[in-house]
C-alpha positions as CSV (number, residue, x, y, z in Angstrom):
1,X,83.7,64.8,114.6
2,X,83.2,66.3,111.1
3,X,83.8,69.9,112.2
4,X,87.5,68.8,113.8
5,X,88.5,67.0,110.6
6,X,87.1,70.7,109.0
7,X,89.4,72.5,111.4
8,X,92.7,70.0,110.5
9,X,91.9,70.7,107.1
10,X,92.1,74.4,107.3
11,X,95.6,73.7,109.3
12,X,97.1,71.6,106.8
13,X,99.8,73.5,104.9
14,X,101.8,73.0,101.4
15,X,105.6,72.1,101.8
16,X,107.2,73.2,98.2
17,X,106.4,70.1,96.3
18,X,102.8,70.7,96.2
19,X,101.7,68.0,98.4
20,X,99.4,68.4,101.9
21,X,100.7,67.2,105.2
22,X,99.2,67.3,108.4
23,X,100.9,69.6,111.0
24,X,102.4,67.4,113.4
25,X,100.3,69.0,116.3
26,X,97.2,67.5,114.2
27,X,98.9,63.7,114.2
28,X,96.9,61.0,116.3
29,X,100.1,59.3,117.3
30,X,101.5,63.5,119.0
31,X,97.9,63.6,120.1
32,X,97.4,60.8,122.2
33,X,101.5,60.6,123.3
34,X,101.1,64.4,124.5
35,X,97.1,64.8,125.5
36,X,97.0,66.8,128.6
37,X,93.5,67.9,130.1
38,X,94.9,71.4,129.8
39,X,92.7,72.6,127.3
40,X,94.6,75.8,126.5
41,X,96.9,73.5,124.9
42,X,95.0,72.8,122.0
43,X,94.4,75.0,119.2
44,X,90.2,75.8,119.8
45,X,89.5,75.7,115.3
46,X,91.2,72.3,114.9
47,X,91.9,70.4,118.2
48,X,95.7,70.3,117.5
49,X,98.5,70.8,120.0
50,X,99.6,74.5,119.6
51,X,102.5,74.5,121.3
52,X,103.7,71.5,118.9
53,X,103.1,72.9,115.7
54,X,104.6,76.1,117.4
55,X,107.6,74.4,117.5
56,X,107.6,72.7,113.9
57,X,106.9,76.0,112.4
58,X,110.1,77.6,114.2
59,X,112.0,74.4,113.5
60,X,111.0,74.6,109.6
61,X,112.3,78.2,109.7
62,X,115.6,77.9,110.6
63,X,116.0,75.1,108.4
64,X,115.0,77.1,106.0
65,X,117.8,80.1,107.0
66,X,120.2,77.6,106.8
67,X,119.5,76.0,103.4
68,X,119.3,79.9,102.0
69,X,123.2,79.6,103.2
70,X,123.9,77.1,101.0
């Protein structure tokens, strides 16, 4: 158990105000509403759900392109 909470901790990221968040692929609520015996699915350092945090990170990006717009 300590060496999955030392994985999420090396997957946690910094939004601009300085504070920690856990990737949403990391959250116990994603984790149990998505778990699949699929183990490909996870990410094999932390446990997460790749293909969540996948899609986080490319939703965060074009948010990202469109607030540069403004």
């Amino acid at each position: 158990m300590a060496a999955w909470f030392a994985g999420v901790n090396r997957a946690r990221g910094s939004n601009n105000f300085g504070t920690r968040q856990n990737p949403i692929g990391c959250l116990p609520t994603y984790l149990s509403k998505f778990e699949t015996s699929d183990k490909n699915q996870y990410d094999p350092s932390t446990g997460c759900l790749k293909w969540l945090n996948e899609f986080a990170q490319y939703h965060n990006e074009q948010l990202q392109i469109e607030l540069s717009r403004i």
